[in-house]
C-alpha positions as a Markdown table, in Angstrom:
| # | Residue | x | y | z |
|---|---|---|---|---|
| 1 | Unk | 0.0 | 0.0 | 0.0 |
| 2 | Unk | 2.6 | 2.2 | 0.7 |
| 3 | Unk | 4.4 | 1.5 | -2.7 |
| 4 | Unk | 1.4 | 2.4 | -4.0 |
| 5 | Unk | 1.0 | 5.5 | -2.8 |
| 6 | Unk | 4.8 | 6.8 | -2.9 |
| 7 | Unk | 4.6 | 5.8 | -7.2 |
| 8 | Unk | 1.4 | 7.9 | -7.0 |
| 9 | Unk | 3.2 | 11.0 | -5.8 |
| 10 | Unk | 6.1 | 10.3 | -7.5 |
| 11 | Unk | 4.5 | 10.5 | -11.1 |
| 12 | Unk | 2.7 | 13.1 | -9.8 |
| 13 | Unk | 5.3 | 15.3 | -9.0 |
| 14 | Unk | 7.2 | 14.5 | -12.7 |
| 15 | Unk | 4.2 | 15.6 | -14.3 |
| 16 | Unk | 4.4 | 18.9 | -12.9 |
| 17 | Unk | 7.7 | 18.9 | -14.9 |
| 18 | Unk | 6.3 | 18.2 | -17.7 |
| 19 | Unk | 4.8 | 21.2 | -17.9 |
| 20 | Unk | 6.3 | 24.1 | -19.9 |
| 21 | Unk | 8.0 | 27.2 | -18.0 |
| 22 | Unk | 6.4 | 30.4 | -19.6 |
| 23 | Unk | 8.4 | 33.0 | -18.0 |
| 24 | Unk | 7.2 | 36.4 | -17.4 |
| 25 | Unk | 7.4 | 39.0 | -19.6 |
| 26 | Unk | 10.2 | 41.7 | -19.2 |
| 27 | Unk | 9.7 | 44.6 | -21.4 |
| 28 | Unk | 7.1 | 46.9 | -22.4 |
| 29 | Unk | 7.3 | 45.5 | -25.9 |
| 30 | Unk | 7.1 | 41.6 | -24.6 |
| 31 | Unk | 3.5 | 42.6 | -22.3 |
| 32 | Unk | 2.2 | 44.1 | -25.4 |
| 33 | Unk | 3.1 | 41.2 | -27.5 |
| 34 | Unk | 1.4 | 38.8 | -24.7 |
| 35 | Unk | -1.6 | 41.2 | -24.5 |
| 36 | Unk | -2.2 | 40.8 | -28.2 |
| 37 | Unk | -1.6 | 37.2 | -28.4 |
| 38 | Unk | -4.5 | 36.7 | -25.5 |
| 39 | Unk | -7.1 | 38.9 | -27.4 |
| 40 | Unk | -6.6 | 37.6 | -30.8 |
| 41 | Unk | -7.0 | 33.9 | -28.6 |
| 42 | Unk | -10.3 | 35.0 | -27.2 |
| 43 | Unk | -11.3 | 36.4 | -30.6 |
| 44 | Unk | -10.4 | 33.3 | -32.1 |
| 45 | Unk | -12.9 | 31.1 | -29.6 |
| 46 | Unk | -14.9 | 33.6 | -29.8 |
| 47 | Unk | -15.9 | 33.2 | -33.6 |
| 48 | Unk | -15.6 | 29.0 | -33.0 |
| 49 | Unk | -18.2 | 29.9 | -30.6 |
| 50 | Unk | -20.4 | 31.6 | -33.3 |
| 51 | Unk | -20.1 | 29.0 | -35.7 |
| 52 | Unk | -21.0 | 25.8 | -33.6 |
| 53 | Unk | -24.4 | 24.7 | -32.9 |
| 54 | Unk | -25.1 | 25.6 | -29.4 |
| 55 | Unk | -27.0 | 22.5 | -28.4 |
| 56 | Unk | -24.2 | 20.3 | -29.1 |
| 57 | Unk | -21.6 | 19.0 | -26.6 |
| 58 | Unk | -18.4 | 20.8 | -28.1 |
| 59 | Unk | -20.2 | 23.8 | -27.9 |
| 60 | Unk | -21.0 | 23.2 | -24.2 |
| 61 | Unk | -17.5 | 21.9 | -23.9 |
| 62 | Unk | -15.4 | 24.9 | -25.3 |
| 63 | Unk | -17.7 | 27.6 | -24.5 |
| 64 | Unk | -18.5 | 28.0 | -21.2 |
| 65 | Unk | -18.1 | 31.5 | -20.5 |
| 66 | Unk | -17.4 | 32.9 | -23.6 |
| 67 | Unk | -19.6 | 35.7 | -24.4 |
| 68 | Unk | -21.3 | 35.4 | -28.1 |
């Protein structure tokens, strides 16, 4: 039981490896590039949005919150 439990947190703690480090931005020129990248995201799911049927379950899925 124990082995169990100390392979559970063990692969749990290399999957939070896995994940990629996204540092901050630095400059003024970086935050605006980041800024524009998360608007023309939200535009992007935005428009998916418009163009899926709203009674199906990707819509429900992948637009929850997204305002139409």
């Amino acid at each position: 039981m124990v082995r169990v439990g100390l392979a559970v947190l063990g692969l749990c703690t290399l999957s939070a490896c896995g994940t990629p480090y996204e540092a901050d931005p630095v400059s003024v020129y970086q935050w605006e590039r980041r800024q524009e990248e998360i608007v023309r995201q939200n535009a992007d799911k935005q428009r998916l949005c418009q163009t899926l049927d709203k009674d199906s379950a990707r819509y429900k899925r992948e637009c929850a919150g997204v305002r139409s």
